[in-house]
C-alpha positions in Angstrom: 26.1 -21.2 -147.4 25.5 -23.9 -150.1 28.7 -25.7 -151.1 26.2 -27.6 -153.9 25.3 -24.3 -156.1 27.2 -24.4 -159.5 24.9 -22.3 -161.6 22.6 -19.4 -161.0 20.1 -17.2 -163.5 18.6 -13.7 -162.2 16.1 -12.2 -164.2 14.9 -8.5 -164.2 13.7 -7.3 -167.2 13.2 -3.7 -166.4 13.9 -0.6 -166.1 17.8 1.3 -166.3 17.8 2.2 -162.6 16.4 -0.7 -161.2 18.3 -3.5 -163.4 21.5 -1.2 -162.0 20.5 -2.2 -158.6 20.8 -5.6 -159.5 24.5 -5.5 -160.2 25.1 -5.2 -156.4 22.9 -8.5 -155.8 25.5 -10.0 -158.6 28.4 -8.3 -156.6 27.4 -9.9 -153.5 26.8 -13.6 -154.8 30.1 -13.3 -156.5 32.1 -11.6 -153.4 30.3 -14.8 -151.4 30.2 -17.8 -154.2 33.3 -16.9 -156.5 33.2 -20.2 -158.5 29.3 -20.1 -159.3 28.0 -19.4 -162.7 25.6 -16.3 -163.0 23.5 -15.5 -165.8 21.2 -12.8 -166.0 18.6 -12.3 -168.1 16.9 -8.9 -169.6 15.1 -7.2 -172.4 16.8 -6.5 -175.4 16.8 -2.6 -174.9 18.4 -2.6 -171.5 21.0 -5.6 -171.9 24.0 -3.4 -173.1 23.9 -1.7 -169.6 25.8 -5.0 -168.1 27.9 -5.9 -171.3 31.1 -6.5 -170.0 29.9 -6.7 -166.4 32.1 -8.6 -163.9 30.0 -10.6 -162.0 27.7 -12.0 -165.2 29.3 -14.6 -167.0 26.3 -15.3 -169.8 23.8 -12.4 -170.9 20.6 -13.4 -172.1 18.5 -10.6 -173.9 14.6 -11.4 -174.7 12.1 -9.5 -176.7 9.7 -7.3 -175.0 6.6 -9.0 -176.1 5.5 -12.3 -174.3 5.1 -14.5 -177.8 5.0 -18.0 -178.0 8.0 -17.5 -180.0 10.0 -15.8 -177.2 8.4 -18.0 -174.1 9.8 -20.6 -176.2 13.4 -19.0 -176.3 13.4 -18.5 -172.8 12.6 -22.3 -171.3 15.1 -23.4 -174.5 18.1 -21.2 -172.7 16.6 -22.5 -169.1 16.6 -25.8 -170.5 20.2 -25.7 -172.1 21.8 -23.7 -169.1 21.1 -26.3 -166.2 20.4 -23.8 -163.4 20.5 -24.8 -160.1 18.3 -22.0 -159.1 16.5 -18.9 -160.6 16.5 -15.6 -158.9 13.2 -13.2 -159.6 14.7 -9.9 -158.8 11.7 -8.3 -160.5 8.2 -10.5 -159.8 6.8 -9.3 -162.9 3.7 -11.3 -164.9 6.8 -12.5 -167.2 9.0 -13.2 -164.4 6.4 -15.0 -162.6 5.7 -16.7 -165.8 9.1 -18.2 -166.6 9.3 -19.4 -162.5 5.8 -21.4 -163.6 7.0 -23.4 -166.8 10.2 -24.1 -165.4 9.2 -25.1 -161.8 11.3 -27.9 -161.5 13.8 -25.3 -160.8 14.2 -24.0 -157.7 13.3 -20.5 -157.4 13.5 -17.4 -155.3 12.0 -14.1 -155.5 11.2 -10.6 -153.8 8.5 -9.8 -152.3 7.0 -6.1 -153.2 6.2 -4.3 -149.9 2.8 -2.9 -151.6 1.3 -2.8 -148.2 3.9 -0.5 -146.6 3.6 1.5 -149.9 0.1 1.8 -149.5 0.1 2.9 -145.7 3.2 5.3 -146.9 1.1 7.0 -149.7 -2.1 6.8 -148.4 -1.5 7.3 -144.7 2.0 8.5 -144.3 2.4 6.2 -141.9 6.1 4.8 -142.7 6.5 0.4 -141.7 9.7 0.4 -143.1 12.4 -0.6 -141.4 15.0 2.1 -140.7 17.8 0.2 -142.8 15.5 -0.3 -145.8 17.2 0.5 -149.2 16.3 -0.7 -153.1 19.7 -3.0 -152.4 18.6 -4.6 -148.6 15.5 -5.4 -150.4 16.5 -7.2 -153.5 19.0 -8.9 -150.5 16.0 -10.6 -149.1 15.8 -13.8 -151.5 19.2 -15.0 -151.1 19.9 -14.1 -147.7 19.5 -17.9 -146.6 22.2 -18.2 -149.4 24.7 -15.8 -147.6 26.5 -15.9 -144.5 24.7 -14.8 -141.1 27.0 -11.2 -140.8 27.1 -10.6 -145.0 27.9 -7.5 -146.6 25.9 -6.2 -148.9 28.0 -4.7 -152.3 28.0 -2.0 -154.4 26.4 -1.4 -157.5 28.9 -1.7 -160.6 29.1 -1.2 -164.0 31.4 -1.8 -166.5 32.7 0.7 -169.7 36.3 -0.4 -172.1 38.9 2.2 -172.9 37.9 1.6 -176.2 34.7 3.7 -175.3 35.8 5.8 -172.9 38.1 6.9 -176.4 35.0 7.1 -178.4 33.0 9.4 -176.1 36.3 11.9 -176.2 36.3 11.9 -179.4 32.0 12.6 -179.6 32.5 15.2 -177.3 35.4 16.8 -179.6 33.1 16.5 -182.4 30.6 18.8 -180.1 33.4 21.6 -179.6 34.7 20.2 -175.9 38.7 20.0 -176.6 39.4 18.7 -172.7 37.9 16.5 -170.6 36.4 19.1 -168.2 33.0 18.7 -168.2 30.1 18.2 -165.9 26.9 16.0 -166.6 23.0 17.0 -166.5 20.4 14.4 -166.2 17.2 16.7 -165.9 14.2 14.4 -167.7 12.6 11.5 -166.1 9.8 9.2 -166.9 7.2 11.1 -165.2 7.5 15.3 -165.4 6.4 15.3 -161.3 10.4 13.7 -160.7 11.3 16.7 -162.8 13.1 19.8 -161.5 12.2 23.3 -162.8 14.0 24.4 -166.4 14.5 28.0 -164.8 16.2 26.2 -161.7 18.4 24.5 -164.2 19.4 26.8 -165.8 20.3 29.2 -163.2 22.4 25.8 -161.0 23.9 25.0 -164.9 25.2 28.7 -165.1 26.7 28.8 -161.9 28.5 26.0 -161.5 30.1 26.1 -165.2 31.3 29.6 -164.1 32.7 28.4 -160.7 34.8 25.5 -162.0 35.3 26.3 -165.4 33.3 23.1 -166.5 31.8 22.3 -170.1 27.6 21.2 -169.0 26.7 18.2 -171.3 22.9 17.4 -170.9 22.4 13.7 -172.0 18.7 12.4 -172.5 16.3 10.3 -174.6 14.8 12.2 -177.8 11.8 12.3 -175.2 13.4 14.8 -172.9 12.3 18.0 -174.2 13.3 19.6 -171.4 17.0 19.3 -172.1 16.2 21.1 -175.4 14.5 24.1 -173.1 17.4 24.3 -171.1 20.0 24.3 -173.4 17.9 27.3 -175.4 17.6 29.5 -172.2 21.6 28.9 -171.3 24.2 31.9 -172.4 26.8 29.7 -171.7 29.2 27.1 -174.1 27.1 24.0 -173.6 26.7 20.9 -175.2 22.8 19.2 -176.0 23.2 16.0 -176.8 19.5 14.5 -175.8 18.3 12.1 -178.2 22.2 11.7 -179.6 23.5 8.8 -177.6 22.6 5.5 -177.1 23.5 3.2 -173.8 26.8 2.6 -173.5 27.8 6.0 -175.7 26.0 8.0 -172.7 27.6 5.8 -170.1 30.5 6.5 -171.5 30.5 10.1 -171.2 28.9 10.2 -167.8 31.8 8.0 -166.7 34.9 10.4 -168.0 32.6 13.9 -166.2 33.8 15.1 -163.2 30.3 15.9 -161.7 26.9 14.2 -162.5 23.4 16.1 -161.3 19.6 15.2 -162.4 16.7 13.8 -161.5 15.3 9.9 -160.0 15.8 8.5 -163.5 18.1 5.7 -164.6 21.1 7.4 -166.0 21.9 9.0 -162.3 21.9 5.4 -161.0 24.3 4.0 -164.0 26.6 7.0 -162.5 26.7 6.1 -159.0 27.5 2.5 -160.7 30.8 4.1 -162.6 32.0 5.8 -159.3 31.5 9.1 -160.4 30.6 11.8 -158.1 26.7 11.9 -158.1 24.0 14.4 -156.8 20.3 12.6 -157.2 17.8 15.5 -157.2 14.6 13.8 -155.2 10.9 14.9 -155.6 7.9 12.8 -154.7 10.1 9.8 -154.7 12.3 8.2 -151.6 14.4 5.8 -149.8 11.8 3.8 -149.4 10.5 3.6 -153.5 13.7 2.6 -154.3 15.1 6.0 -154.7 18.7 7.8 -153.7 22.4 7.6 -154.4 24.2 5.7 -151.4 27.7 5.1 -152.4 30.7 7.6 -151.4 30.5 10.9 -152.9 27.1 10.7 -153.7 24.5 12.6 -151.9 20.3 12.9 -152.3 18.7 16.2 -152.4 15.4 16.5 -150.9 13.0 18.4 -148.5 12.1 15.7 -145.9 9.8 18.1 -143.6 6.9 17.9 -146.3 4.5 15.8 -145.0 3.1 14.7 -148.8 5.8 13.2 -149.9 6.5 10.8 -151.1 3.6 10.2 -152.8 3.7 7.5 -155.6 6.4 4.3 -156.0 7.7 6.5 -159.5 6.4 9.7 -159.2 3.6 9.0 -161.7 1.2 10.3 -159.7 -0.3 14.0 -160.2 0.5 16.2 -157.6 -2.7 17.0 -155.8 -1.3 20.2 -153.4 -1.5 24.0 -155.3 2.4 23.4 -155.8 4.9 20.6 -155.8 6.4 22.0 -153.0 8.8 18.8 -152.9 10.4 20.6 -156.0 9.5 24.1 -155.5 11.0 23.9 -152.0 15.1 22.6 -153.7 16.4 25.5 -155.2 19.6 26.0 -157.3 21.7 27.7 -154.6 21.1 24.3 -152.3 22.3 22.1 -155.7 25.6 24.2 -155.8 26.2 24.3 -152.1 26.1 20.4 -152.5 28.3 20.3 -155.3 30.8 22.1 -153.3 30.6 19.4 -150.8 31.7 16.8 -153.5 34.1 18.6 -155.5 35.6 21.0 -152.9 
């Protein structure tokens, strides 16, 4: 380990899930280093996902755009901060950027196993290794850093009572008098990591009726497909896509007693919370940085298909007569899994 490091900045600039999987790279260096500074820096949009977080003791938040004006924010902060090293969790053109300007600072990075991917997609011949996880890869860079034996932590978020409060009160507003509720996560970036609105439905019904739960479905204004479930449900249920920002839907996820959806960022920021999580997995997988790993949480998927997965996001078009990877999950396996957890 190195006795000298005093100050540390870790960049990632995107997206919710994966800057979530940084907290347990932040978790580690902490559990390892507890006197070292860390700073982490992000886009604007995403930073109020890790207001408040433990292991960051200064949040940067940059513009999305890569203008003079913000390149020149950035080395000012880098400049001002005296870091000892900086820590590319992303390798992004602006990540790889800001290592190039500033590269009398020491710097590590990961690596992205495109080539495995490749073989993986193209082939489905899988390199990985059998241990390979989104957090054992953004490990890699600072394992010289870390003890021979080190333990890799959990991801973390943080939310006050102060907005735990608020989101009670939000959901009064919406009809919900107790705090028994359940959450649904059902949109995603690309509609192939979606799971059917019928399915949905039917899962939604069920499990409201077996444990007497409220369903709240939380989303962007871009999820339509909360809006089509929430018309076809006979159910009380509350809508609120589009309604919420960050920390208000963090917030709520935290206080539910059950969170299912899709590979999309809001089912990683409830793993984070500790709340009991069911990840509902399409063409994505372990090995594109997809699943829920903590206790309590468990991945739904049909591993016999040979197709999948097929793409590192799920952006790319099925090419088989049906997406059997969704076609194949059904919404008597979701409930028997919810059992699991909550029986």
């Amino acid at each position: 380990m190195n006795s000298s490091l005093m100050r540390i900045l870790v960049l990632r600039f995107s997206s919710i899930g994966d800057i979530i999987q940084t907290t347990s790279v932040l978790n580690t260096l902490r559990k390892y280093y507890p006197d070292i500074s860390i700073d982490y820096m992000t886009l604007s949009k995403y930073a109020p996902l890790l207001f408040n977080h433990s292991s960051i003791d200064k949040l940067h938040s940059v513009d999305s755009n890569n203008s003079f004006k913000s390149i020149k924010k950035i080395n000012k902060i880098i400049n001002q901060r005296n870091f000892d090293i900086i820590l590319d969790l992303h390798n992004s053109a602006r990540s790889k950027l800001i290592r190039a300007i500033t590269n009398q600072i020491q710097s590590l990075n990961v690596v992205k196993p495109r080539a495995k991917r490749f073989s993986l997609f193209l082939n489905h011949h899988n390199k990985f290794p059998s241990n390979f996880s989104q957090k054992t890869w953004l490990h890699k860079p600072i394992e010289k850093l870390l003890p021979e034996k080190y333990k890799i932590s959990k991801i973390s978020l943080s939310i006050s009572e102060e907005e735990r409060t608020a989101s009670k009160i939000l959901l009064n507003n919406y009809g919900l008098d107790d705090n028994n509720y359940f959450v649904v996560i059902p949109g995603a970036a690309w509609h192939q990591k979606q799971w059917g609105v019928d399915k949905y439905i039917s899962f939604i019904y069920q499990c409201a009726i077996k444990y007497d739960l409220t369903p709240v479905l939380l989303g962007s204004n871009k999820d339509n497909i909360c809006n089509e479930i929430n018309q076809g449900l006979t159910i009380k249920s509350i809508n609120l896509c589009g309604k919420t920002d960050l920390r208000q839907s963090m917030a709520i996820i935290s206080q539910s007693k059950i969170c299912v959806g899709s590979d999309t960022g809001f089912i990683y920021a409830s793993e984070a919370l500790g709340v009991h999580t069911i990840a509902i997995l399409g063409p994505t997988s372990m090995e594109t940085g997809a699943g829920v790993f903590s206790k309590n949480t468990l991945n739904i998927e049909d591993k016999s298909l040979w197709c999948r997965p097929c793409s590192q996001n799920g952006s790319f078009p099925c090419y088989r007569g049906k997406q059997y990877c969704m076609e194949n999950i059904s919404s008597k396996d979701v409930l028997e899994n919810v059992e699991k957890i909550l029986a």
